[in-house]
DRENVEXMAR-120283 format. One record per residue (C-alpha): residue number from 1; residue in one letter; x, y, z. Coordinates in steps of 0.5 Angstrom, whole numbers, plus 500, padded with zeros to 3 digits. Each point is the difference from the previous one (the first is absolute). Example, Ala and Ser with C-alpha at 12.3 -4.5 7.8 and 13.67 -1.06 7.14 Angstrom:
2
(atom 1, "A", (525, 491, 516))
(atom 2, "S", (502, 507, 498))
***
This chain:
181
(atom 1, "X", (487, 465, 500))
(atom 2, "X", (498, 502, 493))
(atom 3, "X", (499, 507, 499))
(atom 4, "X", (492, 500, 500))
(atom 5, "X", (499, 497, 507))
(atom 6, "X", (506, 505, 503))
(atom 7, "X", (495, 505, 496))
(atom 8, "X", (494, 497, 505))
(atom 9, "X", (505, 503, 506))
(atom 10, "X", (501, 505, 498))
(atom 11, "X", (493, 503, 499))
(atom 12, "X", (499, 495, 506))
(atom 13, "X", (505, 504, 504))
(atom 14, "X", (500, 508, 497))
(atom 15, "X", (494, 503, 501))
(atom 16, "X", (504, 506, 498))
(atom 17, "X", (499, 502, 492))
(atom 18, "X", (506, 504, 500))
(atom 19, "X", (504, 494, 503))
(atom 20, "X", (497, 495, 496))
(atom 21, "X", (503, 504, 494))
(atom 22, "X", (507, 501, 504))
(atom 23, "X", (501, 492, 500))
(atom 24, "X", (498, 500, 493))
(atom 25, "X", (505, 505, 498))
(atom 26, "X", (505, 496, 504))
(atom 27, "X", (499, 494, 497))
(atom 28, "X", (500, 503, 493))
(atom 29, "X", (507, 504, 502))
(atom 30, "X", (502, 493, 503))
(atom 31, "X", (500, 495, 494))
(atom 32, "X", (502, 505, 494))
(atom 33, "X", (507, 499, 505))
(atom 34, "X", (500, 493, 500))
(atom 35, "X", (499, 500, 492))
(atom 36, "X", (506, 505, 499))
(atom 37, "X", (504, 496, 506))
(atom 38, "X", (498, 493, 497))
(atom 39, "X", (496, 497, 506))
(atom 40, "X", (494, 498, 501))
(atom 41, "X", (495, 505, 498))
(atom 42, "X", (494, 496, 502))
(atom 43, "X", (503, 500, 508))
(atom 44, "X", (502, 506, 501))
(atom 45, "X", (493, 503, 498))
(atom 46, "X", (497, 497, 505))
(atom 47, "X", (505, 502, 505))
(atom 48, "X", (499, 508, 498))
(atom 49, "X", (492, 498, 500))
(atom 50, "X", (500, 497, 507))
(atom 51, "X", (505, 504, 504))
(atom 52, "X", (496, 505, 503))
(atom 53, "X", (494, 494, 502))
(atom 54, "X", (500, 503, 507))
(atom 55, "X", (501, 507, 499))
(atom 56, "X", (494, 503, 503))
(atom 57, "X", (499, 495, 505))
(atom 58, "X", (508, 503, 501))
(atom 59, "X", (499, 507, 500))
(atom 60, "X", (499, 502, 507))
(atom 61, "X", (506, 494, 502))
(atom 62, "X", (505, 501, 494))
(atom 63, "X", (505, 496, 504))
(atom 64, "X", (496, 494, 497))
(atom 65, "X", (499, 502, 493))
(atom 66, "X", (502, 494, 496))
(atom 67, "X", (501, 495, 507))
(atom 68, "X", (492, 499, 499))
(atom 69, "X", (500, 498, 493))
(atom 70, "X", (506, 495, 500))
(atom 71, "X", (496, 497, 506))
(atom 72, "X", (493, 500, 496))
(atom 73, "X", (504, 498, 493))
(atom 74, "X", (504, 494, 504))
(atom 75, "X", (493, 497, 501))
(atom 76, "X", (499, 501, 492))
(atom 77, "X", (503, 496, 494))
(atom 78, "X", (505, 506, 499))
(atom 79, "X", (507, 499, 499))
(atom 80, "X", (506, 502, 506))
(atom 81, "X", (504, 504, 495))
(atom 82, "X", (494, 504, 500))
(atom 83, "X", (498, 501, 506))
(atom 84, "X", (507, 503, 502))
(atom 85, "X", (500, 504, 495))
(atom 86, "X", (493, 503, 503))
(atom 87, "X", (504, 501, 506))
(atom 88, "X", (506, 503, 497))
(atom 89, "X", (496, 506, 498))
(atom 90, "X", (500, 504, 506))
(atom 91, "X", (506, 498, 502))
(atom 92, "X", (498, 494, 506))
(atom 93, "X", (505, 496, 497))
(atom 94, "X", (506, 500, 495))
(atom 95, "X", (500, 500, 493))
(atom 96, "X", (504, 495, 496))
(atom 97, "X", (496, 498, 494))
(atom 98, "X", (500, 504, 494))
(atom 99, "X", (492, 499, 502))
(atom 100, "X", (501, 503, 507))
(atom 101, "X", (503, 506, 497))
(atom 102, "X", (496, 501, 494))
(atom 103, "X", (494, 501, 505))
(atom 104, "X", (503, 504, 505))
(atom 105, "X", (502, 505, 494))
(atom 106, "X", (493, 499, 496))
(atom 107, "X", (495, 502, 506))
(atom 108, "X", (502, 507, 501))
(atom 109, "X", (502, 501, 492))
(atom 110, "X", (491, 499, 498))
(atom 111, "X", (498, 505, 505))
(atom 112, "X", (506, 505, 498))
(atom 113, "X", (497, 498, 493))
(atom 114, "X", (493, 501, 502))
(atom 115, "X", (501, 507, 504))
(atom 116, "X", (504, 502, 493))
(atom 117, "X", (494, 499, 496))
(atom 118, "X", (495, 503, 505))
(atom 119, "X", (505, 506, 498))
(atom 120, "X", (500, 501, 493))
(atom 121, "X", (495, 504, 497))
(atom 122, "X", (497, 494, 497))
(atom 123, "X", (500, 496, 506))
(atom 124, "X", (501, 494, 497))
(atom 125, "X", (506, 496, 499))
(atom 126, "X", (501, 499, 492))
(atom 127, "X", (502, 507, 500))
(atom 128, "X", (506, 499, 504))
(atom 129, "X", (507, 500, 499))
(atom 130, "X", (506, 499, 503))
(atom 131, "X", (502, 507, 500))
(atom 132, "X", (494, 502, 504))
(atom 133, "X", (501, 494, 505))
(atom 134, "X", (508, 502, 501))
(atom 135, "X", (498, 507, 502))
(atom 136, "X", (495, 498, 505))
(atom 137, "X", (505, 494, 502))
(atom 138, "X", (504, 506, 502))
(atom 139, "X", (495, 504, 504))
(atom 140, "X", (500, 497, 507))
(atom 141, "X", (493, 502, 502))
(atom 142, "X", (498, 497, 495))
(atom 143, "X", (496, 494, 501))
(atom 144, "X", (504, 500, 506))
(atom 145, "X", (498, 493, 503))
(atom 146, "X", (503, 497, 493))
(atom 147, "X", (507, 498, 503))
(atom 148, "X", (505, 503, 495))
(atom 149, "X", (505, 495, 503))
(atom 150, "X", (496, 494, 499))
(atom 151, "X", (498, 502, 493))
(atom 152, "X", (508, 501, 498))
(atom 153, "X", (502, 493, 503))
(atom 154, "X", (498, 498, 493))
(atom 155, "X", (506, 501, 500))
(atom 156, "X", (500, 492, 504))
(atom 157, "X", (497, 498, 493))
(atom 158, "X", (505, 503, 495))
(atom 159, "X", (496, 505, 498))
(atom 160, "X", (500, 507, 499))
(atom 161, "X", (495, 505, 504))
(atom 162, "X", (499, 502, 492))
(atom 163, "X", (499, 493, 499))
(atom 164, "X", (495, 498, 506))
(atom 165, "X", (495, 507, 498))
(atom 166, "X", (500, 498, 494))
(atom 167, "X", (499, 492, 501))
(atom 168, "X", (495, 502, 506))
(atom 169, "X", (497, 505, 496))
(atom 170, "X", (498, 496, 494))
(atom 171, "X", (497, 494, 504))
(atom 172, "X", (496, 505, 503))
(atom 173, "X", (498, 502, 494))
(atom 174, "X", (497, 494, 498))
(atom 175, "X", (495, 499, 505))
(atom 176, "X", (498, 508, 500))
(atom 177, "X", (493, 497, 500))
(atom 178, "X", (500, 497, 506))
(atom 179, "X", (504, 506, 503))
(atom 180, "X", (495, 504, 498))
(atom 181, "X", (505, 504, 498))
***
């Protein structure tokens, strides 16, 4: 599957704006790690977009968030590496590939990111730096619903928290228009 027709899905699929910028984020989040890791940026894009397919036909079942989407990708032309990957994301099956790993530290980071610049006075990401992340990373009721532990286990992938937010941040910030931030 290209990135064009897993776009068409998505739309297809996430009627909520908010969302739509999520996937966008992750996938954003998901091929500056294969470039700095040397894989394939092109593939693990489409893993970041597509990995929360079901999401709104999931919310009210979260127990088959992820299990819709590879059932619904399977039928598609889109790789079996990367449909595990979609599962792996929220912990239905175990991360073995630096693929599996990177989606399950890159969902929770872009709305850790995101949460961070909705609280700076300029509520936009250019401003943003590592300092200001670190602090919030810090404060457990902050963004609470973006795993700490999940984002640490960048750890997995060699990279250092420092590393990951900046990684994270700077892909985020490539696509601020499409953010909206």
């Amino acid at each position: 599957m290209n990135r064009e027709t897993a776009f068409q899905l998505v739309k297809l699929k996430l009627k909520n704006k908010n969302l739509v910028k999520h996937v966008l984020a992750v996938e954003a989040v998901m091929i500056a790690l294969a470039e700095k890791l040397g894989e394939d940026a092109q593939k693990w894009g489409l893993c970041g977009l597509l990995h929360d397919l079901d999401y709104e036909e999931t919310v009210d079942n979260p127990e088959r968030h992820s299990l819709l989407t590879a059932e619904f990708l399977k039928d598609e032309d889109v790789e079996e590496d990367i449909i595990y990957s979609i599962k792996c994301h929220c912990d239905k099956v175990p991360r073995v590939s630096l693929m599996d790993k990177a989606i399950y530290a890159a969902d929770p980071v872009t709305g850790f990111i995101v949460a961070c610049a909705l609280m700076h006075p300029e509520k936009k990401l250019a401003p943003l730096d590592l300092e200001f992340m670190k602090r919030r990373f810090k404060e457990k009721r902050f963004a609470a619903g973006a795993d700490r532990t999940q984002i640490a286990s960048c750890s997995e992938l060699g990279l250092s928290l420092d590393e990951f937010l900046m990684l994270s941040l700077n892909a985020m910030q490539k696509i601020n228009r499409e953010l909206g931030l």
